[in-house]
Jmol script that loads the backbone (N, CA, C; Angstrom):
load data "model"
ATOM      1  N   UNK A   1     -45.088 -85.996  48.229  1.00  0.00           N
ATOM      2  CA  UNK A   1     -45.054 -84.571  47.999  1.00  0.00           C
ATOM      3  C   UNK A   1     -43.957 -84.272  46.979  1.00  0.00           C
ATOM      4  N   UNK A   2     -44.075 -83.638  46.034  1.00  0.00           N
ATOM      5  CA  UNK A   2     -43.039 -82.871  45.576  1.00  0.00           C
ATOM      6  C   UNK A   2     -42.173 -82.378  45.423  1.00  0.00           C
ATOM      7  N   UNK A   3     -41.074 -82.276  44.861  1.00  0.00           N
ATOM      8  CA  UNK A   3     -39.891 -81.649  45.082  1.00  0.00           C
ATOM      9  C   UNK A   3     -40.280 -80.132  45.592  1.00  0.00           C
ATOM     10  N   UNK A   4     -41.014 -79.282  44.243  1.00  0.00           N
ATOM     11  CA  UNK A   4     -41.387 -78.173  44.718  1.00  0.00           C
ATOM     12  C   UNK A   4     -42.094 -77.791  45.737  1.00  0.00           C
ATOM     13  N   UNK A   5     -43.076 -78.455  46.006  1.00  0.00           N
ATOM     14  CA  UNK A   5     -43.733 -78.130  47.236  1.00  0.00           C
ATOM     15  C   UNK A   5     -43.089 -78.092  48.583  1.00  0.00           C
ATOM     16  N   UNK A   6     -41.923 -79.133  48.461  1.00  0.00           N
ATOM     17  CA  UNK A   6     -41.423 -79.300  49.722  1.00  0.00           C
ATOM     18  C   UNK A   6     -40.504 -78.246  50.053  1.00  0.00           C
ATOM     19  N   UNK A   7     -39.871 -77.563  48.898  1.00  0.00           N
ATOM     20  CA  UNK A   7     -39.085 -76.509  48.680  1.00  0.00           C
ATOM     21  C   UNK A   7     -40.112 -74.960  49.450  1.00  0.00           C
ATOM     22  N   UNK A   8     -41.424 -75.095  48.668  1.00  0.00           N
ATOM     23  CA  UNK A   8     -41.785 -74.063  48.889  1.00  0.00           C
ATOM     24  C   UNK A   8     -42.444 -73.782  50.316  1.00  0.00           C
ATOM     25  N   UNK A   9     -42.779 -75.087  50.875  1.00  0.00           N
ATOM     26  CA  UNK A   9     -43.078 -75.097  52.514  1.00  0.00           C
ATOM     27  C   UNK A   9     -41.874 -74.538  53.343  1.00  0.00           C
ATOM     28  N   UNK A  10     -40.643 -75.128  52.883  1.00  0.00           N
ATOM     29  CA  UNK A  10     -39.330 -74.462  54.054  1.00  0.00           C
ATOM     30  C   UNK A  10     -39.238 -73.505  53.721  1.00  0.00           C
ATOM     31  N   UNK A  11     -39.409 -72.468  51.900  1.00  0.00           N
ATOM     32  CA  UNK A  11     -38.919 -71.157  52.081  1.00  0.00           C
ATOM     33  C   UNK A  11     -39.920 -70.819  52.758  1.00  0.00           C
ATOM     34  N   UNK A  12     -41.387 -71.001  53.282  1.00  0.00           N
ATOM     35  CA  UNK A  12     -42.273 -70.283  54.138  1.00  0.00           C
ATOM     36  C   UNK A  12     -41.785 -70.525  55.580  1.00  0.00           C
ATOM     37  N   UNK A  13     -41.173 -71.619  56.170  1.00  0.00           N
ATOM     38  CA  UNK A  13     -41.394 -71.434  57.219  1.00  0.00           C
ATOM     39  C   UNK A  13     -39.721 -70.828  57.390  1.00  0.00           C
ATOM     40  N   UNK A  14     -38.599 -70.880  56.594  1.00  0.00           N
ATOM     41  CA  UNK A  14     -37.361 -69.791  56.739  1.00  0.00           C
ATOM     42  C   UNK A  14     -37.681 -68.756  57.081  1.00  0.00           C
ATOM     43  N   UNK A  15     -38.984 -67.967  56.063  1.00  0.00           N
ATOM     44  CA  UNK A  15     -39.303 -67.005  56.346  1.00  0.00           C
ATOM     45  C   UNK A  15     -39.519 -66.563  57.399  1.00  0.00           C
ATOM     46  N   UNK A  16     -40.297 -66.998  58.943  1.00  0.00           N
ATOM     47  CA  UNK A  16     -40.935 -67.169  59.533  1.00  0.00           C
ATOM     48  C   UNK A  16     -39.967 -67.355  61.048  1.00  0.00           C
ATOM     49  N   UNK A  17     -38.561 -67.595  60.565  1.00  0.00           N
ATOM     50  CA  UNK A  17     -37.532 -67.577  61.880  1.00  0.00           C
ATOM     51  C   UNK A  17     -36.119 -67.018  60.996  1.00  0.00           C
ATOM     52  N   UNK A  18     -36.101 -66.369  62.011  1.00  0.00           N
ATOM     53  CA  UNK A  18     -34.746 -65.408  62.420  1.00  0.00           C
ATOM     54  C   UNK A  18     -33.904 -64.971  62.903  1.00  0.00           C
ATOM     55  N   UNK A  19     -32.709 -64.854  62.520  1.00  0.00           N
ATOM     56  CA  UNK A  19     -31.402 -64.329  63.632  1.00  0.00           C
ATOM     57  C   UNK A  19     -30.748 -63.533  62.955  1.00  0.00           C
ATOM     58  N   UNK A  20     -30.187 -62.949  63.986  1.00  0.00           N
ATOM     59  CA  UNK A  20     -29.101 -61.946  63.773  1.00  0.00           C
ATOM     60  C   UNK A  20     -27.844 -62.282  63.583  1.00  0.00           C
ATOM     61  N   UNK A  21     -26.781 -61.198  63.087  1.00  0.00           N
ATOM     62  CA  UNK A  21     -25.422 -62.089  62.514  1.00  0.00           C
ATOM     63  C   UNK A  21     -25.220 -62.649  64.289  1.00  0.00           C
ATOM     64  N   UNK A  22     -24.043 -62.976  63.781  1.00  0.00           N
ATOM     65  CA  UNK A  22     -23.058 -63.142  65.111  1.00  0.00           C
ATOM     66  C   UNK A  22     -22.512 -62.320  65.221  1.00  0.00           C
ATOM     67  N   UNK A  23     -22.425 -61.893  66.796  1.00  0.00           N
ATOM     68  CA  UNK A  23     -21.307 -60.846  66.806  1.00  0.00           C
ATOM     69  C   UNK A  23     -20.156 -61.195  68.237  1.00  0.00           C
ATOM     70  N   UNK A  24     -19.083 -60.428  67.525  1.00  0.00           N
ATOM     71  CA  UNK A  24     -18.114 -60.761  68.810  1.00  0.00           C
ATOM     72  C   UNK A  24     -17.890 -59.766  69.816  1.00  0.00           C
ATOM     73  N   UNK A  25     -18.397 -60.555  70.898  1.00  0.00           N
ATOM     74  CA  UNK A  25     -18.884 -59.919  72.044  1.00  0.00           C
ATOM     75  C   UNK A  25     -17.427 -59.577  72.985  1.00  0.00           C
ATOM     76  N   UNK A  26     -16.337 -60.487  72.944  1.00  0.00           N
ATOM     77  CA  UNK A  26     -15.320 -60.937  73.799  1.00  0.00           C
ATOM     78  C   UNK A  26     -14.096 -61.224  72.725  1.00  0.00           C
ATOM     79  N   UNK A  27     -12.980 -61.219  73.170  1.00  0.00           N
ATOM     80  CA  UNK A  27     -11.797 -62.019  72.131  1.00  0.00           C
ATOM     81  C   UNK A  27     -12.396 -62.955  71.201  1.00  0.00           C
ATOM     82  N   UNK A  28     -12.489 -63.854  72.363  1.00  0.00           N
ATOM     83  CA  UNK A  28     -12.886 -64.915  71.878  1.00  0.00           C
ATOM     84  C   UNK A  28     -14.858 -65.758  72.292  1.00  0.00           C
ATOM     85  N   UNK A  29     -15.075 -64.935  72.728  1.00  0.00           N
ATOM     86  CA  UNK A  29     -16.778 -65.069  72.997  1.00  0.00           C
ATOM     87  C   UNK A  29     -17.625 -64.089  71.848  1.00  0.00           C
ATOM     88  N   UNK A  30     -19.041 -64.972  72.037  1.00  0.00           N
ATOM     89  CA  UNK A  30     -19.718 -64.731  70.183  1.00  0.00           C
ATOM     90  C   UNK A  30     -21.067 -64.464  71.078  1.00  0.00           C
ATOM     91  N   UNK A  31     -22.089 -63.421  70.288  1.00  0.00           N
ATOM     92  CA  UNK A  31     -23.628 -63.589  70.395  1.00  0.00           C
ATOM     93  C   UNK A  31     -23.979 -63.558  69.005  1.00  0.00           C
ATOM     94  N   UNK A  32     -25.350 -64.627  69.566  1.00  0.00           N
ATOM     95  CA  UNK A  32     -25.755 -65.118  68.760  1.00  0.00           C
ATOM     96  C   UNK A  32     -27.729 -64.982  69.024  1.00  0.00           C
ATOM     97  N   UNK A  33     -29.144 -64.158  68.311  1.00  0.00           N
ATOM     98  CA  UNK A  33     -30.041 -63.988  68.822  1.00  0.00           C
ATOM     99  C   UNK A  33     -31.220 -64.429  67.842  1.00  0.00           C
ATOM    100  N   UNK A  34     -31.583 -65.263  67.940  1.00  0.00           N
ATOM    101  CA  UNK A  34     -32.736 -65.974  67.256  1.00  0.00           C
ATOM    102  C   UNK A  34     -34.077 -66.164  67.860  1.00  0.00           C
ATOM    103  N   UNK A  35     -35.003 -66.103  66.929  1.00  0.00           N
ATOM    104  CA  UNK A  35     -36.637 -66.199  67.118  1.00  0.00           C
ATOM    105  C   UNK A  35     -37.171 -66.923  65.931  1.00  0.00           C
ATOM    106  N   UNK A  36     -38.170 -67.572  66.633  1.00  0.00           N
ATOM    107  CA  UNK A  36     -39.086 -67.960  65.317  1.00  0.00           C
ATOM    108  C   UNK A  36     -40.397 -68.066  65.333  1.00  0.00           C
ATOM    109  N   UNK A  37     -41.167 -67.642  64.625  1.00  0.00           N
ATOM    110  CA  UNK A  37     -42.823 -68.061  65.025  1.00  0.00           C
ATOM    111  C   UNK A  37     -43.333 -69.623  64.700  1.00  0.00           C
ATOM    112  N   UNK A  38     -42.168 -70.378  64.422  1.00  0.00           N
ATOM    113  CA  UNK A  38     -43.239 -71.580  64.016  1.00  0.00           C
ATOM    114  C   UNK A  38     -42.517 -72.432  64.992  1.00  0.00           C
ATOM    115  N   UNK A  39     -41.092 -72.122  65.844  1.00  0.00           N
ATOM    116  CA  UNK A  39     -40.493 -73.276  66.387  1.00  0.00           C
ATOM    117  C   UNK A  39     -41.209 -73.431  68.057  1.00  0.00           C
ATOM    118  N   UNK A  40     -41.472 -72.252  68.231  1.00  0.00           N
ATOM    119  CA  UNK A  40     -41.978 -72.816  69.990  1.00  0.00           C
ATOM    120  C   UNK A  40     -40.715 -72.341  70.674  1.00  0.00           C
ATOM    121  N   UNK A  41     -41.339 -72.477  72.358  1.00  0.00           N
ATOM    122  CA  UNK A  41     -39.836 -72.051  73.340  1.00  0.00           C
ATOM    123  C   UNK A  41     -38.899 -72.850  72.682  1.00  0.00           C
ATOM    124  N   UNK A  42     -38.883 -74.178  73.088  1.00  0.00           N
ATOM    125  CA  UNK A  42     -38.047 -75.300  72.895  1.00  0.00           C
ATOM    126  C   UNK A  42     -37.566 -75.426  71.533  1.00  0.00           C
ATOM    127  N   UNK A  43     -38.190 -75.148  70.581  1.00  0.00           N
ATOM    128  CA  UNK A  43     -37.357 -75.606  69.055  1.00  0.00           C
ATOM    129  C   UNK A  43     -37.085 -73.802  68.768  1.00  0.00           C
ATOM    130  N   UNK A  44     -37.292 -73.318  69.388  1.00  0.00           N
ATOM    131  CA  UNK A  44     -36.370 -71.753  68.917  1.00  0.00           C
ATOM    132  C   UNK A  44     -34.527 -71.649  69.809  1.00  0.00           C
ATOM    133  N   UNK A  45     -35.217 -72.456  70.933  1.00  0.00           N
ATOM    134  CA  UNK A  45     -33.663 -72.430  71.508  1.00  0.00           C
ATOM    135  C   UNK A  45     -32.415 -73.904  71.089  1.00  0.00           C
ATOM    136  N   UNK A  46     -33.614 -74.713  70.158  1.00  0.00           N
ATOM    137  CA  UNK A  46     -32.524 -75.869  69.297  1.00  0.00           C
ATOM    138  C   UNK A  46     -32.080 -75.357  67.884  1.00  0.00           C
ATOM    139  N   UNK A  47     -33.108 -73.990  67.565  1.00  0.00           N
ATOM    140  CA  UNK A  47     -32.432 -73.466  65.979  1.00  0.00           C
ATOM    141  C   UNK A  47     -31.329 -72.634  66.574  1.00  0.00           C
ATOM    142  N   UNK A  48     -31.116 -71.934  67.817  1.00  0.00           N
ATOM    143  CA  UNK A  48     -30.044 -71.238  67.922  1.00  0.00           C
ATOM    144  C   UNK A  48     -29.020 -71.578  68.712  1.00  0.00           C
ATOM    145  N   UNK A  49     -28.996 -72.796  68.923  1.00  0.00           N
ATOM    146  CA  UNK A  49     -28.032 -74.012  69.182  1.00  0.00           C
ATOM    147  C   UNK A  49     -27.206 -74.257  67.857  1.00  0.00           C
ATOM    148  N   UNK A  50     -28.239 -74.683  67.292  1.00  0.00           N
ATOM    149  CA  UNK A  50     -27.672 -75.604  65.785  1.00  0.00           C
ATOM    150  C   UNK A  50     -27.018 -74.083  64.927  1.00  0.00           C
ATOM    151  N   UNK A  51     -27.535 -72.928  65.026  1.00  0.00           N
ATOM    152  CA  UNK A  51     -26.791 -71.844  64.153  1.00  0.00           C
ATOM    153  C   UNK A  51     -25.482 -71.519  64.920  1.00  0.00           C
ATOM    154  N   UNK A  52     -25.430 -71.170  65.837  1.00  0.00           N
ATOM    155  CA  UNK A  52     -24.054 -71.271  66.738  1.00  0.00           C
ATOM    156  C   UNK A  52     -22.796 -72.329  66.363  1.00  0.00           C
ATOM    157  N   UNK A  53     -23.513 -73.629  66.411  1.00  0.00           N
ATOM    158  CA  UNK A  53     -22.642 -75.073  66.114  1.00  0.00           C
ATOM    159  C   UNK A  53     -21.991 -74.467  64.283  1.00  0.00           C
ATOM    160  N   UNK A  54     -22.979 -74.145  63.914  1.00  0.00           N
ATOM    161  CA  UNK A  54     -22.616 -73.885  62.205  1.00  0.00           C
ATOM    162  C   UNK A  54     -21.894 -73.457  61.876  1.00  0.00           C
ATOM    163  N   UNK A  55     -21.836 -71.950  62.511  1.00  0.00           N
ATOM    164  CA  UNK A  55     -21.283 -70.909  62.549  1.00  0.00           C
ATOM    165  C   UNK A  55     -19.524 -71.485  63.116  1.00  0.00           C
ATOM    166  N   UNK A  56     -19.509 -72.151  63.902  1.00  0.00           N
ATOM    167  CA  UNK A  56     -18.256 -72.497  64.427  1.00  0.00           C
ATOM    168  C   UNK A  56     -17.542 -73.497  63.250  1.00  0.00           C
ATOM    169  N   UNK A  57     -18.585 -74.422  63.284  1.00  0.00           N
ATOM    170  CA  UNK A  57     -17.977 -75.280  62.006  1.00  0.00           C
ATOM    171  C   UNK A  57     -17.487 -74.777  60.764  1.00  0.00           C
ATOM    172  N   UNK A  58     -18.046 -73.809  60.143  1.00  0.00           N
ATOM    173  CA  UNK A  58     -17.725 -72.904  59.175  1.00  0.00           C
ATOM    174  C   UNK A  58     -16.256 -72.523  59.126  1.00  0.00           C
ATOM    175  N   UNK A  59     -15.807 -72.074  60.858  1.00  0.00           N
ATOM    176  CA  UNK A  59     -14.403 -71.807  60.894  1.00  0.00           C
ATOM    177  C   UNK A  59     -13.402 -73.237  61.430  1.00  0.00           C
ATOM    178  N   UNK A  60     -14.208 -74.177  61.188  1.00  0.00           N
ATOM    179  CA  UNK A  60     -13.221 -75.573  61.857  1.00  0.00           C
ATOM    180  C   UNK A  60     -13.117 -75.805  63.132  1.00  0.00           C
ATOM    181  N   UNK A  61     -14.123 -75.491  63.705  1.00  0.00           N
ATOM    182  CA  UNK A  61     -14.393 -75.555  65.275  1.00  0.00           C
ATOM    183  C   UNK A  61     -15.386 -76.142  65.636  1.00  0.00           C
ATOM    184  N   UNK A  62     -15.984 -76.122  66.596  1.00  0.00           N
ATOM    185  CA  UNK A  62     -17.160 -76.635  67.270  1.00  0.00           C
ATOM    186  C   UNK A  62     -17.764 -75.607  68.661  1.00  0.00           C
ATOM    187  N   UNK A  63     -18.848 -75.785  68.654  1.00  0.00           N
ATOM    188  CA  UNK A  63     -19.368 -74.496  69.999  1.00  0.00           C
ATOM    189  C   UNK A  63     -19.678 -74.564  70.995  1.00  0.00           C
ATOM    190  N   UNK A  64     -19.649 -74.128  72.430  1.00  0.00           N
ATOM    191  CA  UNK A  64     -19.464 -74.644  73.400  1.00  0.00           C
ATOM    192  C   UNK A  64     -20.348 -73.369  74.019  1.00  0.00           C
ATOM    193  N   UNK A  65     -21.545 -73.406  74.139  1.00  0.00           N
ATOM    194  CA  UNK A  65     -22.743 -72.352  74.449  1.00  0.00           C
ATOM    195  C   UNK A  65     -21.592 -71.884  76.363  1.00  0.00           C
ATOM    196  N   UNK A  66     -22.240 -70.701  76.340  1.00  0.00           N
ATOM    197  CA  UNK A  66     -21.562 -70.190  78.052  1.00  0.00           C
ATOM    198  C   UNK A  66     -22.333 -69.408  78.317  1.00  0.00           C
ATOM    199  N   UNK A  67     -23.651 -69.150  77.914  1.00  0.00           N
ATOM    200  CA  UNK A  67     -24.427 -68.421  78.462  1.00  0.00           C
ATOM    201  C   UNK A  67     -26.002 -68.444  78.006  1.00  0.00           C
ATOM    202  N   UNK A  68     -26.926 -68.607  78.319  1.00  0.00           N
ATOM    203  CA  UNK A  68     -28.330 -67.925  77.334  1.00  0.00           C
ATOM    204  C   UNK A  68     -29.670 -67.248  77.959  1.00  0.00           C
ATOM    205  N   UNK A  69     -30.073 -66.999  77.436  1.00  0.00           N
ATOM    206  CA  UNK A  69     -31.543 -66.518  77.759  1.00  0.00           C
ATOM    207  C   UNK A  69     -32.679 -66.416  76.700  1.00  0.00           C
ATOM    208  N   UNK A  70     -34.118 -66.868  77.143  1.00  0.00           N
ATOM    209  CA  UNK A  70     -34.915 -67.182  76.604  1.00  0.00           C
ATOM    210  C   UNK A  70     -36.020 -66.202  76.925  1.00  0.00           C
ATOM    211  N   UNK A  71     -36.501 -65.686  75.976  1.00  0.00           N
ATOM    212  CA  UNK A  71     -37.715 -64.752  76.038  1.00  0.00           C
ATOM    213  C   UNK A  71     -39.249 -65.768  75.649  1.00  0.00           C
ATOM    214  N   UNK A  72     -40.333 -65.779  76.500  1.00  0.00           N
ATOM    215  CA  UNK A  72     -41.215 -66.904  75.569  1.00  0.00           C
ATOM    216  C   UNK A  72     -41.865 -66.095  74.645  1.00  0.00           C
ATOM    217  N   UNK A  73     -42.331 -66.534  73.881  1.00  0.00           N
ATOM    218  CA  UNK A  73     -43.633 -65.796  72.729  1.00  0.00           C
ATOM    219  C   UNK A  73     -45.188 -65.129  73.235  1.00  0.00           C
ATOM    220  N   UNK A  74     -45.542 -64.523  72.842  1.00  0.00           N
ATOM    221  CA  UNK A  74     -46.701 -64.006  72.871  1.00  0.00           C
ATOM    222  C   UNK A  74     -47.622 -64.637  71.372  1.00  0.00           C
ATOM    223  N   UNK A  75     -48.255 -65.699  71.164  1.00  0.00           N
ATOM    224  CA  UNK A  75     -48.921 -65.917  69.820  1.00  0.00           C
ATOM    225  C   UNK A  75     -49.621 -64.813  69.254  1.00  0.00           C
ATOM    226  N   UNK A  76     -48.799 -64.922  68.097  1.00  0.00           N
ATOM    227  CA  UNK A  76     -49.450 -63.480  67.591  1.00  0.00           C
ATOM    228  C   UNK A  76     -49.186 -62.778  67.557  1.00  0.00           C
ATOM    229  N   UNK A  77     -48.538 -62.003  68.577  1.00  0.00           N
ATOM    230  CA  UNK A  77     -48.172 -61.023  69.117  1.00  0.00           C
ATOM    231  C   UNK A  77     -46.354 -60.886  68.581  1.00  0.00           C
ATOM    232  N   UNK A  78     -45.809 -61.527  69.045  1.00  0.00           N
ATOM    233  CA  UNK A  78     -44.281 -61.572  69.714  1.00  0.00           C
ATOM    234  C   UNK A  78     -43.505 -62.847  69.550  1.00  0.00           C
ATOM    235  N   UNK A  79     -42.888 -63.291  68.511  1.00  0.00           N
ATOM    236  CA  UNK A  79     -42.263 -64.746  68.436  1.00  0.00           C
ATOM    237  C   UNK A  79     -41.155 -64.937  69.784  1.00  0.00           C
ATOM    238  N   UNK A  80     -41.001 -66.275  69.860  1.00  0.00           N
ATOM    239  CA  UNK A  80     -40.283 -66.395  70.950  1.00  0.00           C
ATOM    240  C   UNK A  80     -39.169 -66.373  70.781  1.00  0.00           C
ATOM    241  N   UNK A  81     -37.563 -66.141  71.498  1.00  0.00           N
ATOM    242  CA  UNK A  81     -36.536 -65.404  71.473  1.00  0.00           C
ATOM    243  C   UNK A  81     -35.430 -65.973  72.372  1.00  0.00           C
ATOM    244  N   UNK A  82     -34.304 -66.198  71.860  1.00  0.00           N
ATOM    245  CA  UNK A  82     -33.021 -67.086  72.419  1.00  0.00           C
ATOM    246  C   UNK A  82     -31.973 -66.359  72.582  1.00  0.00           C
ATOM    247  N   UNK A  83     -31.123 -65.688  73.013  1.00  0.00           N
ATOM    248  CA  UNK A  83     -29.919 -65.195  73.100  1.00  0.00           C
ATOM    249  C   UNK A  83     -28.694 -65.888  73.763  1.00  0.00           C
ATOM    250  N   UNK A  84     -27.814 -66.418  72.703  1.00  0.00           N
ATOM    251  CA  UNK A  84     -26.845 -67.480  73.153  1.00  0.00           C
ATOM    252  C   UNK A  84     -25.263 -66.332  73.398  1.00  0.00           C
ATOM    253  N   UNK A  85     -24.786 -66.890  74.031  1.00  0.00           N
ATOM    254  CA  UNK A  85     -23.031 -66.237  74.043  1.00  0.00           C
ATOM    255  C   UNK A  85     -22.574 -67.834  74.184  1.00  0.00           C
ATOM    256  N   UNK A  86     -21.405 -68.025  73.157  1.00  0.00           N
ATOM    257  CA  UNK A  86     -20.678 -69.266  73.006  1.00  0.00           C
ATOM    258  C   UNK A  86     -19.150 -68.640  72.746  1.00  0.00           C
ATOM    259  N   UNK A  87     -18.417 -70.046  72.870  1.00  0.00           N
ATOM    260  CA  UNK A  87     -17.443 -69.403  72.086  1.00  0.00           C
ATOM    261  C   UNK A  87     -17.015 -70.753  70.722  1.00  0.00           C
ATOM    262  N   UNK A  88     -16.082 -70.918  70.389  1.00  0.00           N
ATOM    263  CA  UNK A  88     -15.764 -71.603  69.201  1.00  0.00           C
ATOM    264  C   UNK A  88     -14.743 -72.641  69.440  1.00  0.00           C
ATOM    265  N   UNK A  89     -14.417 -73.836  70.387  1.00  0.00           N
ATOM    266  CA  UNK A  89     -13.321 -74.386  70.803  1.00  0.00           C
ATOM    267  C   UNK A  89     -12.967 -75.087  69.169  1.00  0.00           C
ATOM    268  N   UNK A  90     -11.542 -75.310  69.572  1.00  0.00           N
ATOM    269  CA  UNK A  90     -11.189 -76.499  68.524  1.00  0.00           C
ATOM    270  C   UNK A  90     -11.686 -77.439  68.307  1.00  0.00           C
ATOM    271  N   UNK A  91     -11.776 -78.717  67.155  1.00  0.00           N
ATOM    272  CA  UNK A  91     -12.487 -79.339  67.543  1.00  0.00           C
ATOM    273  C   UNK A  91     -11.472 -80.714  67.259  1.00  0.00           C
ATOM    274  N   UNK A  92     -12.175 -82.315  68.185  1.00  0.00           N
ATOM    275  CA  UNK A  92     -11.276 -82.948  68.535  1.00  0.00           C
ATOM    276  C   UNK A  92     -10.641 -83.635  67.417  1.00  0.00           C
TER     277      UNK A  92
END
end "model"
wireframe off; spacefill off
backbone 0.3
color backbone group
């Protein structure tokens, strides 16, 4: 496959999952709320794992999830839906 093509398959499926910023919920506790229509229960709650982890790394940390909830999808209808609260420990 292509450079381009392969490019233009992920900007479709970027398109296609979503989150919200982070916000700080606590001092030091974060939310974090992602969906996607192409990942499924299970790979919508590993993209908003891995954006959490990012997000921490960004500031030189690492993330340590403390809470979540999972909405499932409706196909078609309603993509499925993750809501994480983490916070940002140091990292070792």
């Amino acid at each position: 496959m292509k450079t381009r093509q392969v490019l233009a398959i992920c900007l479709l499926l970027g398109a296609c999952a979503s989150s919200q910023p982070v916000t700080q919920i606590d001092k030091d506790t974060y939310l974090l709320v992602a969906s996607s229509r192409w990942h499924g229960n299970e790979g919508v709650a590993l993209q908003g794992l891995q954006q959490a982890d990012d997000w921490c790394r960004q500031r030189g940390r690492r993330a340590r999830v403390t809470g979540s909830e999972r909405s499932d999808g409706v196909i078609g209808v309603m993509p499925p839906k993750v809501m994480l609260t983490f916070k940002c420990d140091p990292s070792p």
